[in-house]
N, CA and C atoms as a LAMMPS dump frame, in Angstrom:
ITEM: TIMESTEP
0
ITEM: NUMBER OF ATOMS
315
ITEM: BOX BOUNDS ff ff ff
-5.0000000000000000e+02 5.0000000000000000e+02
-5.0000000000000000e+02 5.0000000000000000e+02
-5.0000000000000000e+02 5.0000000000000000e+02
ITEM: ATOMS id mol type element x y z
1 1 1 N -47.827 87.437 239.063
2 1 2 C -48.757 86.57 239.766
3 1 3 C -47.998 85.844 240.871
4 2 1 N -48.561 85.793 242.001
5 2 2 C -47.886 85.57 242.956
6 2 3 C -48.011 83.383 243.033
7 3 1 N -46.693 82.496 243.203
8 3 2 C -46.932 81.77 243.567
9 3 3 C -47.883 80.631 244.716
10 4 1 N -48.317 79.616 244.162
11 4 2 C -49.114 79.141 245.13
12 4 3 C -48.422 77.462 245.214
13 5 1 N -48.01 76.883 246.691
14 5 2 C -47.708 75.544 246.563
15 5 3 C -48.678 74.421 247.02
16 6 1 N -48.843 73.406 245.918
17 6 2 C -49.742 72.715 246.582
18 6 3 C -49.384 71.386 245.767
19 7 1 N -49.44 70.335 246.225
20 7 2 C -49.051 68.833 246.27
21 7 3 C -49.139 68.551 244.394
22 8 1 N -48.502 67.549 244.133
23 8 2 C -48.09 67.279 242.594
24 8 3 C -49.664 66.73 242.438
25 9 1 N -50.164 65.468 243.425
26 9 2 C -51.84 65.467 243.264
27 9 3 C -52.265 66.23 242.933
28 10 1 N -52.793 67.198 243.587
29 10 2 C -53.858 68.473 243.63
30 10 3 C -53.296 69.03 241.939
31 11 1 N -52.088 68.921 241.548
32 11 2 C -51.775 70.232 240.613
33 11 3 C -52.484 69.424 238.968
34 12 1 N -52.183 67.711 239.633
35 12 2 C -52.653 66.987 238.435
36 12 3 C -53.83 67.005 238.21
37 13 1 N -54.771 67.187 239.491
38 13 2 C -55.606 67.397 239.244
39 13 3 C -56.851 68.436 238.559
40 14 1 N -56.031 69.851 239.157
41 14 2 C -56.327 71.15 238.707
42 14 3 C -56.034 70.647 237.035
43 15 1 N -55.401 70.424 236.503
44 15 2 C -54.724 70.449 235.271
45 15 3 C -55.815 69.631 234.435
46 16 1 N -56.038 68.625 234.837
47 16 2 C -56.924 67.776 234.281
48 16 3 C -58.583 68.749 234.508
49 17 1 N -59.036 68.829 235.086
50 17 2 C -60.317 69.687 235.82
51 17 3 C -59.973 71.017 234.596
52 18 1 N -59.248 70.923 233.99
53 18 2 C -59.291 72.591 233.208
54 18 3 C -60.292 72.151 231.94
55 19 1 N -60.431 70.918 231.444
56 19 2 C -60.982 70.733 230.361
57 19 3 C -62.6 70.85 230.801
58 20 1 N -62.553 70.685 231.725
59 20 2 C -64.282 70.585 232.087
60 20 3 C -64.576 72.411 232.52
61 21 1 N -64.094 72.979 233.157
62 21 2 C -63.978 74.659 233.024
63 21 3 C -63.857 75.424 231.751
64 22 1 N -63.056 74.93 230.269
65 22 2 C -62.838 74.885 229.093
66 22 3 C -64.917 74.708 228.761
67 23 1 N -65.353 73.763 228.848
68 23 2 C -65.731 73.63 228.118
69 23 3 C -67.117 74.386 228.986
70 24 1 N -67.042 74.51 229.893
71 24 2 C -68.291 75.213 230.875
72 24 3 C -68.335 76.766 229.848
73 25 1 N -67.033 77.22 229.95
74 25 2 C -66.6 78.696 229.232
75 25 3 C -66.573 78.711 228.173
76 26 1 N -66.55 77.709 226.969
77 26 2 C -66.747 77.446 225.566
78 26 3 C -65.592 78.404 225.229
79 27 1 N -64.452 78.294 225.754
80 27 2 C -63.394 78.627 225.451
81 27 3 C -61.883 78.181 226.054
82 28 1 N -60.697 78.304 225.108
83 28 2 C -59.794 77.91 226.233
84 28 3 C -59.088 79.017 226.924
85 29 1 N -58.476 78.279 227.778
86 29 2 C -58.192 79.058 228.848
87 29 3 C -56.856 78.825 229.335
88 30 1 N -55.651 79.44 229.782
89 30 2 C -54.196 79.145 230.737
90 30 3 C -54.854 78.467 232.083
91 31 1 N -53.385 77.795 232.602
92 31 2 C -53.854 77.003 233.708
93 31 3 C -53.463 78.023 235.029
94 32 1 N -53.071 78.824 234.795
95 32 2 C -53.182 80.052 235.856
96 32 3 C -54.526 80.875 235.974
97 33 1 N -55.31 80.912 234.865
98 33 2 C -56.468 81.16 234.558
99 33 3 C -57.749 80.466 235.322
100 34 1 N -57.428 79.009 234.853
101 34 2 C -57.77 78.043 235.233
102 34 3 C -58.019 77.817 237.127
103 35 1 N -56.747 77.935 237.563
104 35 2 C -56.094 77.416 238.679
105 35 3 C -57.058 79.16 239.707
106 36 1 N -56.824 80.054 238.842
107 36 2 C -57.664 81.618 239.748
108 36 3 C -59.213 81.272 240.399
109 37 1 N -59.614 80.401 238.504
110 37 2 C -61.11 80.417 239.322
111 37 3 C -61.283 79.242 239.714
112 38 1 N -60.831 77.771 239.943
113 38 2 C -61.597 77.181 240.679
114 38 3 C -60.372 77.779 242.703
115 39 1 N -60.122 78.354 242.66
116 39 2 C -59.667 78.913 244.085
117 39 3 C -60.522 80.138 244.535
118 40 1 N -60.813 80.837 243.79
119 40 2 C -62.105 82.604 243.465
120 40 3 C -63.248 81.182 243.987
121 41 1 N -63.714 80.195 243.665
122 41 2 C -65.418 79.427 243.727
123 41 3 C -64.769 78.894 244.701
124 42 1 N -63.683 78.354 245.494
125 42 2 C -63.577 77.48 246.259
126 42 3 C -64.037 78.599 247.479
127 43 1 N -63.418 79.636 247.658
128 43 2 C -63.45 80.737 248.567
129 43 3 C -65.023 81.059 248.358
130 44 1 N -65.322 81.703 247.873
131 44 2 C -66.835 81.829 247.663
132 44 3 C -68.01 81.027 247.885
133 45 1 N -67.492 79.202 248.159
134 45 2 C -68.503 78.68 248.455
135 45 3 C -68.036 78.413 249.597
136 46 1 N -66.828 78.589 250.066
137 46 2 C -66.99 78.644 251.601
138 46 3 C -67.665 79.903 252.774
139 47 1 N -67.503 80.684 251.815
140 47 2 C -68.291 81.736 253.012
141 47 3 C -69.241 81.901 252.793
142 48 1 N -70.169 81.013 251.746
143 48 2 C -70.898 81.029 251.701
144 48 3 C -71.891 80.162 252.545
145 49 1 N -71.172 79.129 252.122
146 49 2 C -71.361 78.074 253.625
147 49 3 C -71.417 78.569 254.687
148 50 1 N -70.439 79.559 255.023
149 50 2 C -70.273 80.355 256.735
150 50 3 C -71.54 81.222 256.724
151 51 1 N -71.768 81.953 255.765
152 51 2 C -72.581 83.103 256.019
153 51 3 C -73.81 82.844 255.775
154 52 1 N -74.346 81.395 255.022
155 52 2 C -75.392 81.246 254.043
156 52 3 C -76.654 81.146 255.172
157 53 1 N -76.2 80.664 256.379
158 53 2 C -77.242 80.512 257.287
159 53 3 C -77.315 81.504 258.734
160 54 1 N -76.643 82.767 258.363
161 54 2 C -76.425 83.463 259.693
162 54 3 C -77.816 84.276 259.159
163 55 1 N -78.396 84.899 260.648
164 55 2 C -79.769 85.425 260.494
165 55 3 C -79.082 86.986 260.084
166 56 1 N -80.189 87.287 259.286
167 56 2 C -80.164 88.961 258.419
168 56 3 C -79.499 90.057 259.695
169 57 1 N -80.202 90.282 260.605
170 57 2 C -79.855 90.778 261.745
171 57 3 C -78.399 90.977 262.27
172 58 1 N -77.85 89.934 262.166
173 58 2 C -76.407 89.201 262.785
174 58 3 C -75.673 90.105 261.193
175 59 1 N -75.818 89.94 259.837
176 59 2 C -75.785 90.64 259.004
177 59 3 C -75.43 91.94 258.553
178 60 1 N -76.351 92.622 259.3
179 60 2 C -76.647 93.844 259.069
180 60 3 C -75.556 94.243 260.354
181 61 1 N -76.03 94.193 261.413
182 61 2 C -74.954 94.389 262.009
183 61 3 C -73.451 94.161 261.853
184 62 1 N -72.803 93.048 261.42
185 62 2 C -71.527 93.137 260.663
186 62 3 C -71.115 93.795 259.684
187 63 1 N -72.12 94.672 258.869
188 63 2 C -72.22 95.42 258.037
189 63 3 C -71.597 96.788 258.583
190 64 1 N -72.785 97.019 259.478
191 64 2 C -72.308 98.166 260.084
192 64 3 C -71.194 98.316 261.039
193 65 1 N -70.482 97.294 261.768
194 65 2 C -69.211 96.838 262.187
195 65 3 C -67.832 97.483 261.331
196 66 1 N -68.371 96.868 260.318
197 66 2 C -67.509 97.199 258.808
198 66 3 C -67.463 98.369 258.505
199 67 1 N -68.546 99.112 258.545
200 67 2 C -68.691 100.888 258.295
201 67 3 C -67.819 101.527 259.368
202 68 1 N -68.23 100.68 260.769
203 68 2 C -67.222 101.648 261.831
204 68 3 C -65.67 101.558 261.45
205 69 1 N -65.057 100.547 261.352
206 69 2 C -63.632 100.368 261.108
207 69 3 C -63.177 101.1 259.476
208 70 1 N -63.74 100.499 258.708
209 70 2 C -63.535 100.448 257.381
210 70 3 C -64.557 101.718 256.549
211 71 1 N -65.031 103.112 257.372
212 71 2 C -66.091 103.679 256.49
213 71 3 C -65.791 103.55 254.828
214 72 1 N -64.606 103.889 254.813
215 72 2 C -64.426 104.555 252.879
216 72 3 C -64.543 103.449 252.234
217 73 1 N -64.098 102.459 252.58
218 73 2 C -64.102 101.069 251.493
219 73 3 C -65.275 100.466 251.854
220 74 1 N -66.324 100.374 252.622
221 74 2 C -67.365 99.5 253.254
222 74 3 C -68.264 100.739 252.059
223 75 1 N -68.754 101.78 252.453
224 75 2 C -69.888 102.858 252.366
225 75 3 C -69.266 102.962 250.344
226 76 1 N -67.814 103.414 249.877
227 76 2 C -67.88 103.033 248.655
228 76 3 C -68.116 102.04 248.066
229 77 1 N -68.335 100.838 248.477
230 77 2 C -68.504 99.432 247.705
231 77 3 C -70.093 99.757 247.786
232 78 1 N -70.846 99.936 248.892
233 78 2 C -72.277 99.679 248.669
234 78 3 C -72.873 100.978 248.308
235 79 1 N -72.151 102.136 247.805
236 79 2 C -72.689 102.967 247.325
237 79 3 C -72.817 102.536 245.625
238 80 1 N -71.294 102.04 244.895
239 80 2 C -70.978 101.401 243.972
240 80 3 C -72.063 100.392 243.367
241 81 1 N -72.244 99.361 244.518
242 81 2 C -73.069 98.51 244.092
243 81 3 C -74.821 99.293 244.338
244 82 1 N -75.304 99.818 244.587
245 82 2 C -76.43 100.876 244.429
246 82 3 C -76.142 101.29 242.902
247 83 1 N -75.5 102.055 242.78
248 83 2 C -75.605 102.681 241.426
249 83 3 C -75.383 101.534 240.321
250 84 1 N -74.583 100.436 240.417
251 84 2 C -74.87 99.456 239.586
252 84 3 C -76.18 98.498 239.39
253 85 1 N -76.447 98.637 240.405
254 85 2 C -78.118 97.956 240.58
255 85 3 C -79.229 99.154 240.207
256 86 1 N -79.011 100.421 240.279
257 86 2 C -79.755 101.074 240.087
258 86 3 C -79.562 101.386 237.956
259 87 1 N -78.615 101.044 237.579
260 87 2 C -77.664 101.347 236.508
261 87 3 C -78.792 100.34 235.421
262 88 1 N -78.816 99.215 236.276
263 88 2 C -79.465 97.792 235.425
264 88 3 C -80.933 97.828 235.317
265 89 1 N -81.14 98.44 236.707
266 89 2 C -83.215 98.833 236.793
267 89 3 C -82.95 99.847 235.645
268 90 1 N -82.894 100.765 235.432
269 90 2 C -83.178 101.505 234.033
270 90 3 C -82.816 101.323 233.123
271 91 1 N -82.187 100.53 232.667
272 91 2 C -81.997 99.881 231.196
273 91 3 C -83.1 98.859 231.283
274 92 1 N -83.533 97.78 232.627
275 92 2 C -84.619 97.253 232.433
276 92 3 C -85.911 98.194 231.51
277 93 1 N -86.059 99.037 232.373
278 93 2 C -87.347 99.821 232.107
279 93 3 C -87.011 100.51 230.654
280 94 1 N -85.745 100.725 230.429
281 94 2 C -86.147 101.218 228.938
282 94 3 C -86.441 100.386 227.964
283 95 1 N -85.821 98.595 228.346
284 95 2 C -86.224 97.748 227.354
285 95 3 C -87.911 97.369 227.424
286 96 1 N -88.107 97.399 228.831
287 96 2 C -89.34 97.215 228.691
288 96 3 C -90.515 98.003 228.06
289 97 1 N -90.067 99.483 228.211
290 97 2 C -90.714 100.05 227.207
291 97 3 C -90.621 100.293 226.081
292 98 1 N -89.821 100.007 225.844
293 98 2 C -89.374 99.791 224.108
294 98 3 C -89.738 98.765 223.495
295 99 1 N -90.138 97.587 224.339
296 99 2 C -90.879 96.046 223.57
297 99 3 C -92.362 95.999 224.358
298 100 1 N -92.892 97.36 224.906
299 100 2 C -94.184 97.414 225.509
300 100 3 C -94.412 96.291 226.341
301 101 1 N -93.306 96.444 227.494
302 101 2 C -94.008 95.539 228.245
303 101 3 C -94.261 96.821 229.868
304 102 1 N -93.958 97.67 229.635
305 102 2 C -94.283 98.98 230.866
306 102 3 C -95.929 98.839 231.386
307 103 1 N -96.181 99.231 232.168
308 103 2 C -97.292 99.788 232.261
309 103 3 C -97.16 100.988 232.84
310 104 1 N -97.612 101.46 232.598
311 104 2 C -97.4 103.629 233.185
312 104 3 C -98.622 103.737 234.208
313 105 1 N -98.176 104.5 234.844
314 105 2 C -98.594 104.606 236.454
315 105 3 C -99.928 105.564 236.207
């Protein structure tokens, strides 16, 4: 695991902040563990922030930006995520027909 430096504050703080992540996860956890995901949510709610209000359009086009430079890793991730979304719709539908909640066409 690669080192990260950041002020004796911040580390006391991470350290302390693990019991409230502990108990979110109803489990315990290492403070490298710890220290991954609130940095994984810190990142994630920042681009989320960046991206949360850009129009679909602006979107889609960076998408396809991404396909030009990057085809194999851009076109495998959203092929990936297709078949995982497609993976979850049919286990929907088999539970649903298995506890009759289907309706047939």
């Amino acid at each position: 695991m690669a080192a990260v430096n950041i002020s004796e504050d911040l580390h006391k703080q991470i350290a302390e902040f693990k019991q409230v992540v502990e108990a979110v996860l109803e489990e315990p956890i290492d403070q490298e563990i710890c220290t991954e995901i609130i940095l994984k949510r810190g990142i994630d709610f920042m681009l989320a922030e960046l991206l949360g209000g850009v129009e679909q359009q602006i979107l889609v086009t960076s998408f396809q930006q991404l396909g030009a430079a990057y085809p194999s890793q851009l076109y495998r991730f959203v092929a990936e995520t297709l078949m995982q979304g497609k993976a979850v719709q049919e286990e929907r539908e088999k539970l649903k027909r298995r506890i009759g909640f289907h309706r047939e066409k």
